[in-house]
ZAMARGU-4260 file (C-alpha; in steps of 0.2 Angstrom, whole numbers, plus 5000, padded with zeros to 4 digits):
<rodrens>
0) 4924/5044/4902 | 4920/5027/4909 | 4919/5011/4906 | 4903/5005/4914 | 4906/4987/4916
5) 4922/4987/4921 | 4919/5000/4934 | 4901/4993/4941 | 4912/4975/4942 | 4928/4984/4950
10) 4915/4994/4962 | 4907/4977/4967 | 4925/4972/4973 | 4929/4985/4983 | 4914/4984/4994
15) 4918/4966/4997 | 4936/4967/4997 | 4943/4964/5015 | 4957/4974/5020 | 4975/4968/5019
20) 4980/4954/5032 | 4961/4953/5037 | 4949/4945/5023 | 4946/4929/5032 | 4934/4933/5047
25) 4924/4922/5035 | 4935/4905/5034 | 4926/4891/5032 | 4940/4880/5038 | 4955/4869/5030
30) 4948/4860/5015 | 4953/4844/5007 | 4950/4853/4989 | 4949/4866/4981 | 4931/4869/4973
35) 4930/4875/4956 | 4922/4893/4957 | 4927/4902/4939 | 4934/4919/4939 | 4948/4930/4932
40) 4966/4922/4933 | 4979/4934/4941 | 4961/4943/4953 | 4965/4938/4971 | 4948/4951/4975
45) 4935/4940/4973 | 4928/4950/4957 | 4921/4935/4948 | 4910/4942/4933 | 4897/4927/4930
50) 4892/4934/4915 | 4907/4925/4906 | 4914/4939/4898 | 4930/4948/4903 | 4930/4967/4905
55) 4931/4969/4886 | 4921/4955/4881 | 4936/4941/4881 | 4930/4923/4889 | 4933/4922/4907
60) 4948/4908/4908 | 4944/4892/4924 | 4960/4898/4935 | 4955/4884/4947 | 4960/4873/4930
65) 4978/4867/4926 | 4987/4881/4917 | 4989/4877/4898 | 5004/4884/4890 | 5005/4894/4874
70) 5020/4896/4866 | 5032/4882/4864 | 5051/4882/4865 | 5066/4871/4865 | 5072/4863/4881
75) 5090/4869/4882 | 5083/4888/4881 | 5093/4900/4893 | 5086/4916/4900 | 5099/4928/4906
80) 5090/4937/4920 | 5096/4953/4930 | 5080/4953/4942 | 5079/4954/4961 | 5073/4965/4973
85) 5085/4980/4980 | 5098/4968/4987 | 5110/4953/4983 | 5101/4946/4998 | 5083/4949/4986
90) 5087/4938/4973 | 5081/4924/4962 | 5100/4915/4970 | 5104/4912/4988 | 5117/4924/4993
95) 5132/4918/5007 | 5126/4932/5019 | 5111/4920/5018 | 5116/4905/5019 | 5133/4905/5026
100) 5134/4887/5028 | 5119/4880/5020 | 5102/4880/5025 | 5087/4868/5024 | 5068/4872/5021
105) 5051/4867/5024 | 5053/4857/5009 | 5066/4845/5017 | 5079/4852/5003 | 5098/4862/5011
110) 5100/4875/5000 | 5117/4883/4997 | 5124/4901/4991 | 5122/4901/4974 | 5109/4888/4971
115) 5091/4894/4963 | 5079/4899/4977 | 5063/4884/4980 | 5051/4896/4970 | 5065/4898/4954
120) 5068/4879/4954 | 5050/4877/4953 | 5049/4889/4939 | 5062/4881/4928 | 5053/4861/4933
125) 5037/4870/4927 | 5041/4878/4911 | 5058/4869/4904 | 5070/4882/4904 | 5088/4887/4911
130) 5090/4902/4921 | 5106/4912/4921 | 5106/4923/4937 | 5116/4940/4930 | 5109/4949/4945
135) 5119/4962/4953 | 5109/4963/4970 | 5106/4984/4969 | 5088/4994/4969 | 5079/4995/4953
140) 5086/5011/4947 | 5105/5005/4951 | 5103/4991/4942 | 5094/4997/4927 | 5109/5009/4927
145) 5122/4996/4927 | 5115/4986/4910 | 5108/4999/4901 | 5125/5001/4889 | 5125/4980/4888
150) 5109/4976/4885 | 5115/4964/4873 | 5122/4955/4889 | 5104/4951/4898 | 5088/4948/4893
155) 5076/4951/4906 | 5080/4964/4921 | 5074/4974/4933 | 5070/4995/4933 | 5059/5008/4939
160) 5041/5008/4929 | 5044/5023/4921 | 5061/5023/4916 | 5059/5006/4908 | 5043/5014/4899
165) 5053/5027/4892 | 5067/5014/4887 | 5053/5003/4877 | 5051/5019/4865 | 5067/5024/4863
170) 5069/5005/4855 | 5078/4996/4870 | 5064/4985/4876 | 5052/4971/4867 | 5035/4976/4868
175) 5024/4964/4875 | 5006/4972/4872 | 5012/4964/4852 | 5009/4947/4860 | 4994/4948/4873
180) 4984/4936/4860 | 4998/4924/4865 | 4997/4927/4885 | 4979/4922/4891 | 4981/4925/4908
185) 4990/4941/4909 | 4978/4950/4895 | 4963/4941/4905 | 4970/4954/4920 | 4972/4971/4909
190) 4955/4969/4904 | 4948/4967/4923 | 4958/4980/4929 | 4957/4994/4919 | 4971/5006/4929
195) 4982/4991/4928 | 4982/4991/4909 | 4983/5012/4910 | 4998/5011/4923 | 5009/5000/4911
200) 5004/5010/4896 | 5021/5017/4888 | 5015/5026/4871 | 4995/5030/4865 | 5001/5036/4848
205) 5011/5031/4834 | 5017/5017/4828 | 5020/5009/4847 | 5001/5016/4851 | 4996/5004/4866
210) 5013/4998/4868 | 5018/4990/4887 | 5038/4986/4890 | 5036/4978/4907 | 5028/4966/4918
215) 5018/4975/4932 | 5022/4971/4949 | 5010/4970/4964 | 5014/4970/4984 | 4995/4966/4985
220) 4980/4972/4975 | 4963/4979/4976 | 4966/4980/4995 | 4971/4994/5009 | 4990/4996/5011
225) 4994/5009/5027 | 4982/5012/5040 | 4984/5023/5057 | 4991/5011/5071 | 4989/5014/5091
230) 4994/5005/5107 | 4976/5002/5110 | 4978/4996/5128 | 4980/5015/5134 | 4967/5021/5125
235) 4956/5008/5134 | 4967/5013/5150 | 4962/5032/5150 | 4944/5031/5143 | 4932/5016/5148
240) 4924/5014/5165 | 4914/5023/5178 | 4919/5037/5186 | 4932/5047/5186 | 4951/5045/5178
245) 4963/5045/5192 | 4980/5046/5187 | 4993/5034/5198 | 5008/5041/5200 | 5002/5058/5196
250) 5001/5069/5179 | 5012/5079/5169 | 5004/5096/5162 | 4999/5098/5144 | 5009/5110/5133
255) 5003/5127/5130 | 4990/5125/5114 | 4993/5127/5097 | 4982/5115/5088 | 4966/5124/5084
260) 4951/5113/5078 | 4947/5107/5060 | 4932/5099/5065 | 4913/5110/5068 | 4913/5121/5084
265) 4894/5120/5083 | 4881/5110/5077 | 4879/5092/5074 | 4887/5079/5062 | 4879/5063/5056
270) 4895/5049/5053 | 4892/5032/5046 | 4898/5018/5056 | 4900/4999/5058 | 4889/4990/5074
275) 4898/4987/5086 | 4896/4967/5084 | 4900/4971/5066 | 4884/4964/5059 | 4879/4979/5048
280) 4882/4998/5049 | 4872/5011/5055 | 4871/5031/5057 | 4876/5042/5074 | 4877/5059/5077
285) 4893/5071/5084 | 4881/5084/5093 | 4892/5098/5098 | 4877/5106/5106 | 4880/5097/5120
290) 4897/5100/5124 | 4906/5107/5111 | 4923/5105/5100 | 4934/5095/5114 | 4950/5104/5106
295) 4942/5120/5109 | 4937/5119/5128 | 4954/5113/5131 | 4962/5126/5121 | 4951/5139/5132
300) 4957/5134/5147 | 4975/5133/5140 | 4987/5122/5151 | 4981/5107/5162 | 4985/5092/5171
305) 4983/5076/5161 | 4971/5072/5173 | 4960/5082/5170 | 4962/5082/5150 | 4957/5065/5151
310) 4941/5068/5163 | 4936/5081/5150 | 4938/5070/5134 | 4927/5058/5145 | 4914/5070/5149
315) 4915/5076/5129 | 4913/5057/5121 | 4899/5054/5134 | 4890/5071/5131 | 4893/5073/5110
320) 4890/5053/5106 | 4875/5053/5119 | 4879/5038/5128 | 4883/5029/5112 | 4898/5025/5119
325) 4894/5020/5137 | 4907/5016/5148 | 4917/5007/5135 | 4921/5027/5128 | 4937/5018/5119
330) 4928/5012/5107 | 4926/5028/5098 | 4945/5026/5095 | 4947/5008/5094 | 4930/5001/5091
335) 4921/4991/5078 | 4910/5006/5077 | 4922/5019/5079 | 4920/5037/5074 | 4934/5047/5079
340) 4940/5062/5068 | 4957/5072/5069 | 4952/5085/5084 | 4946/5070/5096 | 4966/5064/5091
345) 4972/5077/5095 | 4964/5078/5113 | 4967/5059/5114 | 4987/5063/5112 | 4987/5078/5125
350) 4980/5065/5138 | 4991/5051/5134 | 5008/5063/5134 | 5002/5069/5147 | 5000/5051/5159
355) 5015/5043/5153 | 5018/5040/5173 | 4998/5030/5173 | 5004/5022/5154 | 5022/5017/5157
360) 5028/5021/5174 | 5039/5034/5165 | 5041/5054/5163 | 5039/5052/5141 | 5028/5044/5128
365) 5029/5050/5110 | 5013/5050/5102 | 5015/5050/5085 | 5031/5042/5077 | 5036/5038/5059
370) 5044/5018/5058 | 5063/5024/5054 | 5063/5044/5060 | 5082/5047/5051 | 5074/5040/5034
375) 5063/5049/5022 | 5055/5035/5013 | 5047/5032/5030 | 5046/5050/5038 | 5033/5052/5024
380) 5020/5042/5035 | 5018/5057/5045 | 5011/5067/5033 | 5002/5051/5021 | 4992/5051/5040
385) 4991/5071/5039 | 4982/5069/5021 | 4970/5056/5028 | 4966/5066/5045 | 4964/5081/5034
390) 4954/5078/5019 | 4969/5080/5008 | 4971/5072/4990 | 4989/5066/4983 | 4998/5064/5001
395) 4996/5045/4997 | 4997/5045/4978 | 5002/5029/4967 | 5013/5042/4958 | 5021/5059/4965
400) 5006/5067/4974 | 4993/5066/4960 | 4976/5060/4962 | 4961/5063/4949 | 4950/5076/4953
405) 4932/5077/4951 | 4934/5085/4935 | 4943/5070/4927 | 4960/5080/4927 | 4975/5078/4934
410) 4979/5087/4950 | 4996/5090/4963 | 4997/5089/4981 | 5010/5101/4981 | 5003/5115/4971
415) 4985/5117/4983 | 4985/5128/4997 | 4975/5115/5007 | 4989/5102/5007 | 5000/5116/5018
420) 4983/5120/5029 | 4986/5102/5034 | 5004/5100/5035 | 5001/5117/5046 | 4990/5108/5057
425) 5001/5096/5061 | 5015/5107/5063 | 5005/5112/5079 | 5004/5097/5085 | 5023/5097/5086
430) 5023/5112/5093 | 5014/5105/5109 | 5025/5089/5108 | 5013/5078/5102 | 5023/5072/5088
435) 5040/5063/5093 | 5057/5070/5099 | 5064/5059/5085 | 5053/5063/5071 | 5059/5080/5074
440) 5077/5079/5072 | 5076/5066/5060 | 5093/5061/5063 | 5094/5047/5077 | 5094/5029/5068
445) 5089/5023/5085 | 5072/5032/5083 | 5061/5020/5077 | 5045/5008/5078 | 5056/4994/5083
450) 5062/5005/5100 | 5049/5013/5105 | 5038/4996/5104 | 5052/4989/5114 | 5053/5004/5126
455) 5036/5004/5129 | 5036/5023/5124 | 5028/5024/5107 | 5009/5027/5107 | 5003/5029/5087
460) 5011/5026/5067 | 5003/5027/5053 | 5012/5010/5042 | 5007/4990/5037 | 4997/4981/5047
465) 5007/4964/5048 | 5027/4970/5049 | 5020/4982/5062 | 5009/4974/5073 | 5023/4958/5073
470) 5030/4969/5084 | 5018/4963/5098 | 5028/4947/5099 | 5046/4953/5097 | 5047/4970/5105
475) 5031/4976/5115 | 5035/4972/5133 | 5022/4979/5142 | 5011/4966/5151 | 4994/4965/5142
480) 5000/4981/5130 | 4992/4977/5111 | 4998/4988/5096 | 4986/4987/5083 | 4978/4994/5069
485) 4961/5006/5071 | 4948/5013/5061 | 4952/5028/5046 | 4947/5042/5056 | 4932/5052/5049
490) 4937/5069/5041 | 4930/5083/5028 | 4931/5078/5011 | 4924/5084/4993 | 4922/5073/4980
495) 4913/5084/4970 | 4896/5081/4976 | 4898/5091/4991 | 4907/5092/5008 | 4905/5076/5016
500) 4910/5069/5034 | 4916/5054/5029 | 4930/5039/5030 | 4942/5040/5015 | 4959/5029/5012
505) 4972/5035/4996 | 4982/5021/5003 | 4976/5008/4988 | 4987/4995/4983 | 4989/4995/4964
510) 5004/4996/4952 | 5023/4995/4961 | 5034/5009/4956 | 5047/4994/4951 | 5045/4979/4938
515) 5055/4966/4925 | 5056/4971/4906 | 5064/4961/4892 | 5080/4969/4884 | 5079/4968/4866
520) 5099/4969/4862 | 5099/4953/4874 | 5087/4944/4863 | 5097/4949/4845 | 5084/4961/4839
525) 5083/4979/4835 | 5066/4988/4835 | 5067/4990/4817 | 5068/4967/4816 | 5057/4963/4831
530) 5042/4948/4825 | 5026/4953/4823 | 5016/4937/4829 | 5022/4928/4844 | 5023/4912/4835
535) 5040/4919/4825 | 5049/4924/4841 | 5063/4916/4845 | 5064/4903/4860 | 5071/4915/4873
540) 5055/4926/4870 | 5042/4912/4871 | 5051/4908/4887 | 5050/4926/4897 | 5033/4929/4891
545) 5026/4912/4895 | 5033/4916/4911 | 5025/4932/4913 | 5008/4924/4907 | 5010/4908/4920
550) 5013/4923/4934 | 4996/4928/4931 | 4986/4912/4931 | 4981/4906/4949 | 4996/4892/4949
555) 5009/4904/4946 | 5001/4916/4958 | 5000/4905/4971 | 5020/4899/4969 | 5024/4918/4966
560) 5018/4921/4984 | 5018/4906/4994 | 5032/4895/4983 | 5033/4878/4980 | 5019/4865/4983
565) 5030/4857/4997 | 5030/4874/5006 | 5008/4870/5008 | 4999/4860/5017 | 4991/4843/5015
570) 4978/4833/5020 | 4980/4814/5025 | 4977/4811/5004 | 4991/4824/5001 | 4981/4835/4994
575) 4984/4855/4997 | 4974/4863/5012 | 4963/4878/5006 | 4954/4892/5016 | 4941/4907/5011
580) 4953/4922/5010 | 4943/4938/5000 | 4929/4926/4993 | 4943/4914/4984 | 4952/4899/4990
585) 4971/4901/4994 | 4982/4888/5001 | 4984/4884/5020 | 5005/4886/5022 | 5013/4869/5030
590) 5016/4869/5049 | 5036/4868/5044 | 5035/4884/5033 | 5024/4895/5046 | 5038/4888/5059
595) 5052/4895/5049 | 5043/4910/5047 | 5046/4915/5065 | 5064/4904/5065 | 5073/4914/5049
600) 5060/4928/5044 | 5056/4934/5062 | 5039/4933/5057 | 5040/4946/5043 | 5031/4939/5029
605) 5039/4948/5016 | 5056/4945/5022 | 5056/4929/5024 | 5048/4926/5007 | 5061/4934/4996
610) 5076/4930/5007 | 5073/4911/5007 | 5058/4906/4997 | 5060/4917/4983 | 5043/4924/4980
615) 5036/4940/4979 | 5051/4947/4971 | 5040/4953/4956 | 5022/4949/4947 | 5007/4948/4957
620) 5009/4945/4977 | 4993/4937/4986 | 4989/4944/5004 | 4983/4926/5006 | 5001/4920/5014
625) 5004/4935/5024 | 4987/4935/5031 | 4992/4919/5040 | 5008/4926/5046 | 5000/4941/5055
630) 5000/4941/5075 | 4982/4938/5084 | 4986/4956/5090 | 4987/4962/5073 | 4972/4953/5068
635) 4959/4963/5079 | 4959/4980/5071 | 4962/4973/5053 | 4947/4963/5054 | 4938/4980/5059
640) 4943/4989/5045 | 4941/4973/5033 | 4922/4974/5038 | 4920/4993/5036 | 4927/4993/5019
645) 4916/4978/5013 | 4900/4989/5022 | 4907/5003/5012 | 4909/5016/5027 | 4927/5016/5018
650) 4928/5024/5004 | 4944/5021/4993 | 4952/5024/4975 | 4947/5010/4960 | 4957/5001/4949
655) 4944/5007/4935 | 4939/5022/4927 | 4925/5025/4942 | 4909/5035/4936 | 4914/5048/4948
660) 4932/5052/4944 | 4935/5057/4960 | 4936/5039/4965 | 4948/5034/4950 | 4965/5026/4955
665) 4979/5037/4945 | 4990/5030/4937 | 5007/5023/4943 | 5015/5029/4927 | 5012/5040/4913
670) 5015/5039/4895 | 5024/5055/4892 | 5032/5057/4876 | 5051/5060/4877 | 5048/5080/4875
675) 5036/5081/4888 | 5046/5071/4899 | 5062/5083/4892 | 5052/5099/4898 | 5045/5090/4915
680) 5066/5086/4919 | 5069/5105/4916 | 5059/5108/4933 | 5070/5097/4944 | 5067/5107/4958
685) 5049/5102/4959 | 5055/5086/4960 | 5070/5088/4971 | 5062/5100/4986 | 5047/5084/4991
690) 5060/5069/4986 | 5052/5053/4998 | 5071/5048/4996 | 5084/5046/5013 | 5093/5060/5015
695) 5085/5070/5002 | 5075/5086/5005 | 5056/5084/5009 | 5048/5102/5010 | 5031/5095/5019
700) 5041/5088/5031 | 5051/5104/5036 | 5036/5113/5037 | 5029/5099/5046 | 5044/5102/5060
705) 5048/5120/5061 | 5033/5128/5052 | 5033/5141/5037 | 5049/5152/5033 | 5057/5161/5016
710) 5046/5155/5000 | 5038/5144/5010 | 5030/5157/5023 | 5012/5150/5022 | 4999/5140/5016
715) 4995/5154/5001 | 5013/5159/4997 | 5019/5140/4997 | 5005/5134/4986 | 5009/5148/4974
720) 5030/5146/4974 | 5029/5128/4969 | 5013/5132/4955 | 5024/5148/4948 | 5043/5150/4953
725) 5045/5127/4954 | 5033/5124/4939 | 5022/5115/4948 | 5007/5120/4936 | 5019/5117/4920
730) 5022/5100/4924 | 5004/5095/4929 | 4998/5102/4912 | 5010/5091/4904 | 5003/5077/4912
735) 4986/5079/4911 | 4991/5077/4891 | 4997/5060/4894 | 4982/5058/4906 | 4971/5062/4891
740) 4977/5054/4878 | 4978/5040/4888 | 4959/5040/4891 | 4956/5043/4871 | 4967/5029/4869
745) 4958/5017/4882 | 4942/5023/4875 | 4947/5019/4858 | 4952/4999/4866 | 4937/4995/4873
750) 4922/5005/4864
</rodrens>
């Protein structure tokens, strides 16, 4: 099934869509305005379709134009909302922890607990309505808990995607696909972005066929999320220049081997790369004939000083690459045109454990580490980068570990043999200590990126781009050290046109697992009384759905991520500053509001944004803002990968249904009826044994640290106890029938 348009559109985007933080190596400069260049309102990808038709054939609406409302509503309407973002200190109010004695903005306002936050002030000056704040500061799920008995007591509130899906059918939530002829802009998106429309699908039969019961929330879209990120000034350290590597100070020895290689032992591999100066890309060769596989020599000669490991990986990168690499050998690491796979990691980590006294001055650097090591929710970035090093489907997935296979169904992480190969392979890397101390206790709070940035003890993560590499400025200590982020490491994949040495990233951003749904108790209807037509609503209606529709035009975009217009810049005519950021224009952010970035966010984007401004709590989140809050540090490999993703020597999921399946973004939710989801609840151990929850059990992780044991004693045996004894291939089957249906249904939508 495809849709071709959609798909040939959405595939245009993603080879020119710049990777988060990074789209503006082509700024043209602060602009006095904004020029009128049509596209989809609520796309912040650049996927203008000048053909004037939308994905299904609706106009394209001018989002550079003033937004024109739909529905009308009396002034004095009040919205009871129940909506934030996991915290009292994440909501739409300022909290006292906040703002214990007043603050004041950018916007020359002092703000005080209890007060609207600059972007809800806005809101309610923009469209003429009261806000209510009912919000009890918890995380999506808590709170959805604390009102579902009183819905009749709040009218819009947040909750977790699916569960709010599987309220609207049980008759609990208004459903808003009844009134998309009534909301231009947020329609206009569904039909641009085909997975978007599939994610918030709740039903696709009955009488609530099509049915959506939220509004989708997106921390970025269409763009790269996680990437793999290294305190390139070692690398540089061990590998460039003439000559040989001395070690100052002396070496440690490498750890007996464990790791054995995934890469060719023989033979040659051709791997597509960006130049060097970024102008295009080109083809190079990994020629084993000339040395051979780097993890293998070491692992024949066993132990060895760290001088010496680094001598060899110098002798193997000038031999395999042929000179490519010259004396700048770092680049096949850290590079615009870098090509470095999982075995050529590997060796990379033996040297640099192995010359913390050259790196540091001290006896211990940990290689790989995970942001928060006592804390699941980021422990699971070890084994996201094991699925990316590894070839390996549904480690990164939009929802559980599912991904589409080639053959347009529904697959598991956790049911495949390979998934535990991998997690194997990187349980031999801990065994030689290339994997942190903390990361393998998992109990020291003190084990974290923060630390180990500070320390000047942490060597690579696997995370976000502009929260990490902030810590250049406010941790890193070292004199000249740069933590950045580096090229997706080539690795074996099959998308079902063959094996293929190649670049691949799961980590897509599309649907959140969170968003805002409107309680139909809190509006005084029942599902049996609900309007048909938008038009006989009653005025709190009109008022939440024309707020969902303005969060999707370009205006409401632009104050959803960036706030008020007194948060931008200005010219000397006062008009707002624009730059080229993913082949749109987005504001410039005012000198004041990028000062008390740094001042009360720390520099943290995101932070900042939802503890003071009050954006990107919800709806659609541009990249545009935290672009201009990322370090220079940071910038360097994130405009590396931006380029090899527009060249296309990234490949990547798609928000459409892709002509090769392979390629098609799954999903965020399901539409499941309530017996299928009954029967998928029955296998709760499935669930429970990979939570990515803190303090919850995460099997892939324990195998990760102290290999196989009991059910799980290998890659063959695991893979078969979580298909059989778990249910792992009874609950994939019962998705795969919501998968299908909602492909039929989608089908049925759009010819």
């Amino acid at each position: 099934m495809k849709n071709t348009k959609l798909a040939a559109s959405l595939l245009a985007v993603s080879m020119l869509a710049t990777s988060v933080l990074a789209g503006c190596e082509n700024t043209t400069g602060n602009e006095s305005s904004q020029p009128n260049n049509s596209s989809t309102p609520g796309n912040n990808s650049g996927d203008g379709d000048n053909s004037g038709n939308g994905g299904s054939g609706s106009p394209i609406l001018d989002e550079n134009a003033a937004w024109a409302q739909t529905l009308t509503y009396g002034a004095d309407t009040t919205i009871r909302m129940a909506c934030g973002y996991n915290s009292k200190a994440t909501g739409i109010r300022f909290d006292s922890d906040t703002v214990k004695e007043g603050v004041t903005l950018a916007d020359g306002k002092t703000y005080h607990s209890g007060d609207l936050k600059p972007t809800w002030v806005a809101v309610t000056d923009k469209l003429k309505f009261k806000i209510e704040d009912h919000y009890q500061g918890n995380k999506s799920s808590d709170e959805w808990a604390y009102w579902k008995d009183q819905l009749d007591q709040i009218d819009f509130l947040s909750g977790p995607a699916a569960t709010l899906s599987a309220a609207g059918n049980e008759g609990l939530l208004l459903n808003i696909a009844n009134y998309l002829d009534s909301m231009p802009y947020f329609n206009a998106y569904l039909e641009r972005n085909p997975i978007v429309r599939l994610s918030i699908t709740a039903s696709t039969t009955g009488t609530t066929k099509g049915a959506i019961y939220f509004s989708p929330y997106f921390d970025g879209v269409n763009d790269i999320e996680r990437m793999p990120l290294m305190r390139t000034d070692w690398v540089a350290k061990l590998l460039n220049g003439e000559g040989k590597f001395e070690a100052t100070g002396g070496s440690a020895q490498t750890a007996t081997p464990a790791y054995t290689p995934y890469m060719p032992t023989s033979g040659t591999v051709d791997v597509e790369v960006v130049k060097l100066d970024g102008s295009g890309k080109e083809t190079i060769k990994k020629d084993y004939s000339k040395y051979g596989n780097i993890v293998a020599k070491m692992n024949d000669i066993g132990q060895m000083g760290g001088e010496d490991a680094v001598n060899m990986l110098r002798d193997y990168i000038d031999a395999t690459y042929d000179g490519y690499y010259g004396t700048e050998r770092a680049n096949l690491f850290i590079g615009q045109n870098a090509a470095w796979d999982a075995d050529e990691l590997v060796a990379l980590l033996r040297c640099v454990v192995s010359n913390a006294k050259t790196l540091n001055g001290t006896d211990t650097i940990n290689g790989l580490f995970a942001r928060e090591e006592n804390n699941n929710n980021r422990r699971i970035g070890m084994f996201q980068l094991c699925g990316t090093l590894f070839g390996v489907r549904g480690l990164e997935s939009r929802s559980d570990y599912l991904y589409v296979g080639n053959d347009n169904k529904l697959h598991d992480a956790r049911n495949e043999e390979d998934t535990y190969k991998a997690i194997e392979r990187m349980n031999q890397m801990a065994k030689e200590g290339l994997i942190s101390a903390g990361f393998m206790t998992g109990t020291d709070e003190n084990a974290k990126s923060d630390n180990y940035l500070a320390d000047n003890n942490g060597f690579m993560s696997y995370d976000y781009s502009q929260t990490q590499t902030l810590l250049n400025e406010t941790k890193l200590k070292a004199d000249g050290g740069i933590y950045t982020s580096v090229m997706i490491p080539v690795a074996i994949w099959n998308d079902g046109t063959g094996t293929k040495y190649m670049r691949f990233t799961e980590s897509w951003r599309s649907v959140k697992t969170d968003a805002w749904a409107i309680s139909l108790a809190g509006l005084g209807y029942t599902k049996d009384n609900v309007p048909k037509t938008a038009s006989e609503l009653n005025d709190k209606a009109k008022a939440i759905l024309t707020l969902i529709d303005y969060a999707y035009s370009k205006e409401g975009q632009i104050l959803m991520s960036y706030g008020p217009d007194e948060f931008l810049k200005k010219d000397e005519n006062g008009k707002v500053e624009y730059f080229n950021f993913n082949g749109e224009q987005w504001p410039v952010i005012s000198d004041e509001n990028a000062a008390q970035l740094k001042s009360l966010g720390k520099g943290n984007y995101t932070n900042y944004a939802r503890y003071y401004i009050g954006s990107t709590l919800s709806f659609v989140k541009s990249q545009a803002f935290e672009y201009q809050c990322t370090v220079e540090e940071g910038k360097i490999g994130a405009k590396y990968i931006s380029n090899a993703i527009a060249l296309g020597t990234i490949k990547h999921p798609e928000l459409a249904l892709a002509d090769n399946p392979w390629y098609t973004s799954v999903p965020t939710t399901l539409p499941n009826t309530s017996t299928e989801s009954t029967k998928i609840d029955e296998y709760a151990d499935y669930s429970a044994q990979f939570s990515q929850d803190k303090g919850k059990v995460n099997k892939l992780l324990d195998i990760m640290v102290g290999g196989f044991s009991g059910s799980y004693s290998n890659a063959s045996a695991a893979a078969a106890y979580v298909k059989s004894d778990l249910g792992g291939d009874a609950v994939v089957e019962l998705k795969n029938e919501a998968w299908e249906r909602l492909k039929t249904y989608y089908s049925s939508i759009n010819g």
